[in-house]
C-alpha positions as CSV (number, residue, x, y, z in Angstrom):
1,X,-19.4,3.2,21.0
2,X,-16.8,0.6,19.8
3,X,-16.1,-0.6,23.3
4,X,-20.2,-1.3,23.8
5,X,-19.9,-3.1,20.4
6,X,-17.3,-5.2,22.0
7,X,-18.4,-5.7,25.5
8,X,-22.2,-7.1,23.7
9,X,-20.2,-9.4,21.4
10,X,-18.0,-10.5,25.2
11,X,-21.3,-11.4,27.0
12,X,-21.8,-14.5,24.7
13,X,-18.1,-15.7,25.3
14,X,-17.2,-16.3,29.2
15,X,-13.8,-16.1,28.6
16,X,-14.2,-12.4,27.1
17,X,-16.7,-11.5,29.3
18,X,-14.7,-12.3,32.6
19,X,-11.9,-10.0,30.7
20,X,-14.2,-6.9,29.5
21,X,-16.7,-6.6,32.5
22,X,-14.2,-4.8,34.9
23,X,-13.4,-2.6,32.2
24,X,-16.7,-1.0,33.0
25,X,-17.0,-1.3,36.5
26,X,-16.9,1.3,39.2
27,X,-13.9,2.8,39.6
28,X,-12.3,2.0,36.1
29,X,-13.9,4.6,34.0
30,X,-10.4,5.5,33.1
31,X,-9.6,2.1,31.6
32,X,-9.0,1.3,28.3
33,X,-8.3,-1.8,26.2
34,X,-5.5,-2.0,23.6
35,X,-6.7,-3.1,20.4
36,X,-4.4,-5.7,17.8
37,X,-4.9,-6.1,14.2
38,X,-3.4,-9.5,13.1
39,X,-3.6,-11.0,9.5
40,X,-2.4,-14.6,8.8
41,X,-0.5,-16.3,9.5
42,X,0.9,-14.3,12.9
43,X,-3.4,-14.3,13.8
44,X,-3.1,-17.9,14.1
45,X,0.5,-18.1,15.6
46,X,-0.9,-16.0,17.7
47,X,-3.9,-18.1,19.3
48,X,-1.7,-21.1,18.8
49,X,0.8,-20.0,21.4
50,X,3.3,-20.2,18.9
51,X,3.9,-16.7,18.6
52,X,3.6,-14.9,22.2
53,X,4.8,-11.3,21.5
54,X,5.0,-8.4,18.8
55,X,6.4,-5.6,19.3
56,X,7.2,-2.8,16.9
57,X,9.8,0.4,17.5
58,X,10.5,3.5,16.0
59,X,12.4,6.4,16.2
60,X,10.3,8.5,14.6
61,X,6.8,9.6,15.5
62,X,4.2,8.1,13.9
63,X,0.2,7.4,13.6
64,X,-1.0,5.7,15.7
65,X,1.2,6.9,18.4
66,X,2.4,10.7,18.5
């Protein structure tokens, strides 16, 4: 349901578009998309180019991962 919501919202942005429609093409029903949550300011660093990469570790298990 949320990836419908998103590819709709892609088809009015060709950028997005070119990016989301072979996630539902033939042969990538197994694809998935891996979804961000950014709050300012790293949102705008972000688009901005000035921040290219976040990355988060942890020892321990934890949601969302295991």
């Amino acid at each position: 349901m949320f990836l419908n919501f998103l590819r709709t919202a892609a088809e009015r942005h060709s950028q997005w578009r070119d990016v989301m429609d072979p996630l539902f093409s033939e042969g990538h029903e197994d694809a998935g998309i891996h979804i961000a949550v950014l709050v300012e300011p790293y949102l705008q660093f972000v688009l901005d180019g000035t921040k290219t990469v976040e990355s988060r570790f942890s020892r321990n298990g934890c949601a969302p991962f295991e």
